[in-house]
N, C-alpha and C positions, 0 to 999 in steps of 0.2 A: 922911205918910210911911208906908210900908208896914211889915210885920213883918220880921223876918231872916228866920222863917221861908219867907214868900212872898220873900224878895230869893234865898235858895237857891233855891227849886222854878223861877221864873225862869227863873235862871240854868242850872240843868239843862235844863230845855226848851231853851234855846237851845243851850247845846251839842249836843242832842242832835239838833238842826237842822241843824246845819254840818257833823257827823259825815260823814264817806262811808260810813258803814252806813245806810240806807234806813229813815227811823221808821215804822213801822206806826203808825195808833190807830185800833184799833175804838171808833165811835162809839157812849156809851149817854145815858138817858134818862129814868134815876129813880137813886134810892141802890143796889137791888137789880143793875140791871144792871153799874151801876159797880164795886161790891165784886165780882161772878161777875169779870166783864171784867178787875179790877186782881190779880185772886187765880191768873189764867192765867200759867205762865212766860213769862217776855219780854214781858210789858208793861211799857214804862217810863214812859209816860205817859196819860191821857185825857183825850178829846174830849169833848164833849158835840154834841147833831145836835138844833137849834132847830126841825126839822122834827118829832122823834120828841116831844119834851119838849112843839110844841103839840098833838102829835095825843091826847097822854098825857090834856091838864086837855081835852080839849075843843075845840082849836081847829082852822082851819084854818093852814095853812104861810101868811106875805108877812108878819107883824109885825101877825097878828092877834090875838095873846097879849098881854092886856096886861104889860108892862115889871118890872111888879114881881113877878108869879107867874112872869116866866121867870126873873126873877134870886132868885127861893125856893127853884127847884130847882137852879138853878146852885148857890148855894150850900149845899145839902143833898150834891151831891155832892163838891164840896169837901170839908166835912166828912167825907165817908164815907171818903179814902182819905189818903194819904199819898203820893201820887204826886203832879208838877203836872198840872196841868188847864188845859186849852185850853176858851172857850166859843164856841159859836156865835152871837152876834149879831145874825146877819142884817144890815139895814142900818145900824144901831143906834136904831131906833125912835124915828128926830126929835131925837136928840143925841149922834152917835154917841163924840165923845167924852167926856159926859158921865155915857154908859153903860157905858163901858170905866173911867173912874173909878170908878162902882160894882161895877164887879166886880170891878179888884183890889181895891177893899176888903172882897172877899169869901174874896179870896186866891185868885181865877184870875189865869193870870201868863201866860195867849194868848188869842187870838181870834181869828175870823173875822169880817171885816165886808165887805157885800157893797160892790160901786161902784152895782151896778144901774146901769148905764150912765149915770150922771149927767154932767150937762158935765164933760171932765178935767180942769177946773182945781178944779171944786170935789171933785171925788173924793179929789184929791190933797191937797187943804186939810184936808179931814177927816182923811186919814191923817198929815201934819203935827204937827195939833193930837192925836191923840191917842199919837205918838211922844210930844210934849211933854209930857202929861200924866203917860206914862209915867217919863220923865225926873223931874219933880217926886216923884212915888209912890217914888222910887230903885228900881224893877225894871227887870231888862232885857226888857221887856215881848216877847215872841212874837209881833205882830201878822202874822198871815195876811192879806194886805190881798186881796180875791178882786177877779179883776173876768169879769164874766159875760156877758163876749163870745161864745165860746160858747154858753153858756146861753139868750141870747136873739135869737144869728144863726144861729139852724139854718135858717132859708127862705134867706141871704144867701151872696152869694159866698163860701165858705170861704176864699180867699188873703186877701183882707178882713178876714174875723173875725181869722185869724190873725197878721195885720198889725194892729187893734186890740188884738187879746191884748199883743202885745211891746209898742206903745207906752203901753198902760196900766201894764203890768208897772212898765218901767222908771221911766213916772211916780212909781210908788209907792213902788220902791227910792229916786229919789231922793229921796225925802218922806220917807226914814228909816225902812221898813217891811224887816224882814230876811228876810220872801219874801213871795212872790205867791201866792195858791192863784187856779189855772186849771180852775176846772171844764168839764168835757165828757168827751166819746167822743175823746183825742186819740190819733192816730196817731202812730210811732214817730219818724216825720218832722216831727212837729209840735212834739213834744215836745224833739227833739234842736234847733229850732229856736228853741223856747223857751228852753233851757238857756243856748244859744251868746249868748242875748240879753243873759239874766239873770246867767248865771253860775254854777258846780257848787254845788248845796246851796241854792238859791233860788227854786228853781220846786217847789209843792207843788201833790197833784192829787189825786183823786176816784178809786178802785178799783173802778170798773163792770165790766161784762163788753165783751171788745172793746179794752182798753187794753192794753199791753204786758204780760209779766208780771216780778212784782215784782224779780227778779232782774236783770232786763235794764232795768229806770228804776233802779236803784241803780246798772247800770252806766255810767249815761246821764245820771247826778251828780243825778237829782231828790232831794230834800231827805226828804220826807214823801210816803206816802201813807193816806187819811181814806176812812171807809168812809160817811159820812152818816147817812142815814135806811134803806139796806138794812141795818145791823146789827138794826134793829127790824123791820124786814121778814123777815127770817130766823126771827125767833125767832117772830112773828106767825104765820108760813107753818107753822112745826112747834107752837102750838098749833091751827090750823084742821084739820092733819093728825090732830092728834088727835082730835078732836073728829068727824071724818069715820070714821075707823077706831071709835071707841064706836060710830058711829051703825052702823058694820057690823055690829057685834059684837064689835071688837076692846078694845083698851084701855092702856094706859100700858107706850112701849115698853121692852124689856130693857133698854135703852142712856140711860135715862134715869139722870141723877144728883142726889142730892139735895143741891142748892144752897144752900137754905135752910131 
């Protein structure tokens, strides 16, 4: 059984899922970004983006990180804030709810787990079992259950894709998952299709460029939107900037702040 403390942080995450205000969570990737990130007004929660945290030790992105150095940093950020914390999973590296049992016991109180287009019945079993999990641990656990029809039907008929998106979805709703994360490029059409499916406050999605803007998906009842692995991208892109500007002659710009 889990702490009170993670049974509150939880429970906030989830409210703040059903809310009709729109969750942002810039995604981070060590303790340093989490603390900058949680320290910004209007964060109410964080992500963690399993793409940045392998690029971090070394790795590449698919669940080539071994299992226990991504749940070291998982819980490094936990520790660092006082906010709840969503983690990213990925598929859950060969047990997915076995690994969602370890991380609430790190006191992450969400997560992202991919389907990776597996048969839908086992996708959905897996999101089952680790409601149930949840249920034993007494959180009301945040599962993002993703599935990555999108992600992996960009050559295929798009009505298609987006006719697998809704039936996985709702798969997943009913397996006791309190939303979906749809990642892609979705259009405003896509998206109001997905809502109508799922229902206001349970379709969560990916902040690329190309997607609505945030104003008009909170109008559109989407739950969440996660920024991934571009929040590391960003910050990557303004140290190479620097580093380019030294090599010109230049050096560390006025607008810099010191963080740490």
């Amino acid at each position: 059984m889990s702490d009170e403390t993670t049974q509150q942080k939880a429970s906030t995450l989830l409210r703040l899922h059903q809310a009709p205000e729109l969750l942002t969570v810039v995604n981070v990737w060590d303790v340093i970004s989490a603390r900058v990130v949680a320290a910004v007004d209007g964060t109410a929660a964080l992500a963690t983006a399993s793409h940045s945290i392998a690029a971090t030790l070394g790795y590449e992105d698919g669940e080539h990180i071994p299992v226990d150095l991504m749940l070291d940093m998982v819980g490094r950020i936990v520790a660092a804030t006082d906010l709840p914390v969503s983690a990213d999973l990925e598929g859950g590296y060969g047990d997915p709810a076995e690994t969602v049992r370890r991380a609430i016991g790190l006191g992450v109180v969400g997560a992202n787990i991919e389907d990776q287009m597996r048969p839908l019945a086992e996708a959905a079993a897996n999101v089952e079992k680790i409601m149930k999990i949840a249920e034993e641990e007494g959180v009301d656990f945040v599962l993002n259950a993703r599935t990555d029809a999108f992600v992996r039907g960009r050559d295929r008929d798009q009505g298609e894709v987006l006719a697998d998106a809704v039936e996985r979805g709702k798969a997943f709703l009913d397996a006791g998952a309190p939303v979906v994360f749809v990642p892609g490029r979705l259009s405003e059409e896509q998206v109001v299709t997905l809502v109508d499916a799922f229902g206001p406050q349970r379709l969560t999605m990916i902040g690329i460029p190309g997607v609505p803007p945030l104003a008009r998906l909170e109008e559109l009842g989407v739950a969440r939107v996660s920024y991934g692995p571009m929040s590391q991208n960003v910050a990557l892109t303004a140290l190479q900037e620097l580093a380019e500007d030294v090599h010109r002659g230049g050096g560390v710009p006025s607008t810099m702040r010191m963080l740490n």
